[in-house]
C-alpha positions in Angstrom: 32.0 -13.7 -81.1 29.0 -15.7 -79.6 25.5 -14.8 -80.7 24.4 -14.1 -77.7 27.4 -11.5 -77.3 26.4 -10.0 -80.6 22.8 -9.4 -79.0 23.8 -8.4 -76.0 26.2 -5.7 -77.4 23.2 -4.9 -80.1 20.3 -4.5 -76.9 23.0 -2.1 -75.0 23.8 0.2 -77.9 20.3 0.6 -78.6 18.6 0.5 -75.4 21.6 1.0 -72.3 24.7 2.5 -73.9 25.6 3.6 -70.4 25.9 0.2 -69.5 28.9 -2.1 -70.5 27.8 -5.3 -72.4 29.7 -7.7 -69.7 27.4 -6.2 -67.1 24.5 -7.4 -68.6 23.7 -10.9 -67.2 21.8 -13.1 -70.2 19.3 -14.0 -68.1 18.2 -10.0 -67.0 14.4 -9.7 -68.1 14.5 -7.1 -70.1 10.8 -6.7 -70.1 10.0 -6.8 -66.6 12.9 -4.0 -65.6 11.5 -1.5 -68.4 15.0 -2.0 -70.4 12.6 -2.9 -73.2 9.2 -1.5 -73.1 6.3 -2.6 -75.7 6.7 0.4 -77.3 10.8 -0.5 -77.9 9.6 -4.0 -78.5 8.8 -3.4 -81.9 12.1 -1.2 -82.1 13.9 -4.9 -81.0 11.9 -7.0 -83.2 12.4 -4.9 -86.2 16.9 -4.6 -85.3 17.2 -8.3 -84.8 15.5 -9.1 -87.9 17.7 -6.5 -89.7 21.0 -7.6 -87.9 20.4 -11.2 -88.1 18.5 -11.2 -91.3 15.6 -13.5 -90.1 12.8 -13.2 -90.7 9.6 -12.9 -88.0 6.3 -12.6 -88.7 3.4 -12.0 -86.4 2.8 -15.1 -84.6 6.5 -14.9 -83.4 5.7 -11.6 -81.1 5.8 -13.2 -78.1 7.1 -12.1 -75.2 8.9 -15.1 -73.9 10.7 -15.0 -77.2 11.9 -11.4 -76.2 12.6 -11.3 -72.3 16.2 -12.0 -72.1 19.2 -12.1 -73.9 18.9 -15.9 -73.4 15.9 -16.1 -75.0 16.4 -14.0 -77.7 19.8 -15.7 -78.4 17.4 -19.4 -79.2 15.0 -17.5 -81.1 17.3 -15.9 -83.0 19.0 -19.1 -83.6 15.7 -21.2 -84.5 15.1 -18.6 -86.7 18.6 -19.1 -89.1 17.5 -22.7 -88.9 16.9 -24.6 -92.0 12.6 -25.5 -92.6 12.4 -29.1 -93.5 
């Protein structure tokens, strides 16, 4: 399964579990509709860190990083890149 499937599916069991997965276009901004609100932010932050186990520190709360499923999905995946 794509990563961006696997957070998709991850956002609408936690946040929309009325909503089906496919419906959920990867470009939605989830911020701007109230799908995630600050408050859930952190409730995001903390899950994808969890489920992807990557780690994110401080200086990576932004919210560009966090808006849609597209940007989350090349976050995520900087993240599980190797430092050099």
């Amino acid at each position: 399964m794509p990563r961006s499937d696997e957070i998709k599916a991850w956002i609408v069991r936690n946040f929309a579990p009325d909503v089906d997965p496919a419906d959920l276009p990867d470009d939605y901004d989830l911020l701007a509709s109230g799908l995630i609100s600050s408050l859930s932010l952190v409730r995001l932050v903390s899950g994808l860190a969890a489920e992807f186990d990557v780690d994110i520190d401080a200086a990576d709360l932004r919210p560009e990083y966090f808006r849609s499923v597209t940007s989350i999905t090349e976050f995520v995946g900087a993240a599980l890149q190797p430092q050099a």
